[in-house]
C-alpha positions, 0 to 999 in steps of 0.5 A: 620711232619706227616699230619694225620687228627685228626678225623681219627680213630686210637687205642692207644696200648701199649706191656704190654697188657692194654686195648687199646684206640679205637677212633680218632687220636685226641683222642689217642693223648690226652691220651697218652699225660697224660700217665707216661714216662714208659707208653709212652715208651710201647705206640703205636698208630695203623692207619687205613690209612698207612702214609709215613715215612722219610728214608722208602720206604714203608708206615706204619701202626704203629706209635712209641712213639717218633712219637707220641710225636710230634703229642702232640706238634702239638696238642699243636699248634692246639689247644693250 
């Protein structure tokens, strides 16, 4: 699992064009969280540090719905 700070800043997007969520990891995780399964299939969350990503050779600035989905299950464990 990725080992993202929660305080780091990140923006919440999504492809239909809303406004996005600027804050902290945590933050963009938690919205997404409540959002419906429709506006978590649009969802992307943009970093402002790359992170490495099994099976590429290069880091990544954008995380994926299912990406994010994990992190809500670490959000879960952090803090209950």
């Amino acid at each position: 699992m990725m080992n993202i700070p929660w305080d780091q800043p990140a923006t919440l997007i999504d492809l239909d064009g809303k406004t996005p969520v600027i804050g902290t990891m945590l933050e963009c995780v938690m919205h997404f969280s409540i959002f419906k399964p429709f506006a978590k299939e649009q969802a992307r969350i943009l970093l402002t540090r790359p992170v490495f990503r099994e099976g590429r050779k290069t880091r990544t600035w954008i995380l994926n719905p299912e990406e994010i989905e994990k992190l809500v299950e670490r959000r879960n464990a952090d803090f209950g």
